[in-house]
N, C-alpha and C positions, 0 to 999 in steps of 0.2 A: 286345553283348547284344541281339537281337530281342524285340523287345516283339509281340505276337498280339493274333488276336481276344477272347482272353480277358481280357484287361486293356484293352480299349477302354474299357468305364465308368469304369474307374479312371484313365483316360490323359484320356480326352475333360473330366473336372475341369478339365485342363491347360491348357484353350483358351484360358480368359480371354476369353470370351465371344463369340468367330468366330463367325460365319455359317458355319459348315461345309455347301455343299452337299450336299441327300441322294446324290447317285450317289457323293458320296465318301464319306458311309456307305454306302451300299450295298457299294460295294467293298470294304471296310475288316473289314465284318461277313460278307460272305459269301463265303467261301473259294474259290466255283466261277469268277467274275472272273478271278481274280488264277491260276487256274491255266491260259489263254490267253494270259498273259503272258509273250513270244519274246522271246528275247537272247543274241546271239553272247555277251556278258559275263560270262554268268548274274547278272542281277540278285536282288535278293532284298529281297523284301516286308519293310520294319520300318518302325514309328514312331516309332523314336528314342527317347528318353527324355522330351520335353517341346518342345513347340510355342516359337517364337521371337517378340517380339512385336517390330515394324517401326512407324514410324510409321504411323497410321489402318490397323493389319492384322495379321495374323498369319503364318508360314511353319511348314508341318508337313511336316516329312519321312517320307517312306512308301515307298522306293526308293532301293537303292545298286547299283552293280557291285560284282562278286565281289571287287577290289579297290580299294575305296574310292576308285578313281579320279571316279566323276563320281556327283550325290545328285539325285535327284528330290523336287522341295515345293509344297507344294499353297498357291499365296497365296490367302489367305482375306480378303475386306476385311470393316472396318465396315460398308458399304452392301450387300455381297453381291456384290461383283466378285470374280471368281477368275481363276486362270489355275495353269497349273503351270510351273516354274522350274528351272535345272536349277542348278547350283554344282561347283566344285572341294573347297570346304571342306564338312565334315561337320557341317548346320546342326540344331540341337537335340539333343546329345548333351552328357552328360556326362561331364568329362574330368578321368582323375587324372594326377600328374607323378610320370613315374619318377624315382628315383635322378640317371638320368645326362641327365635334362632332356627327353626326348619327353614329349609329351602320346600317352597314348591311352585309349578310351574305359573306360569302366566296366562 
């Protein structure tokens, strides 16, 4: 499930109090960014379902390949340190178990 602009307000609750950089609102909230955004992979713009809390920090994901091979996260600190991260695993998502034991998202 892709989460949008339109439930940023309702997502951004999620933070738990990050320092969220403005240019990552800015990009978050205005559509025109994210549509310069190149990829052999086709990536695709989501926030996941809920921000990750790290010690002294937060990780928000905002970026997947078309096959959930590799996830882009925006590290958010306490102090205002950022940086962005990449992962194999699918970090802030929630995940139900099927029958035959996969996890996959909601």
């Amino acid at each position: 499930m892709q989460h949008d602009i339109g439930e940023w307000n309702v997502w951004a609750e999620h933070l738990g109090g990050a320092r969220v950089p403005p240019e990552f609102v800015r990009f978050v909230v205005d559509r025109n960014p994210r549509r310069h955004l190149r990829s052999a992979t086709a990536c695709e713009f989501d926030l996941g379902d809920h921000s990750v809390e790290v010690p002294g920090r937060r990780l928000i994901h905002f970026l997947s390949d078309s096959q959930w091979v590799l996830h882009w996260l925006l590290f958010a600190g306490d102090t205002g340190a950022q940086a962005v991260v990449t992962t194999a695993y699918p970090v802030g998502f929630d995940w139900v178990r099927l029958s035959m034991g996969y996890l996959i998202p909601v």
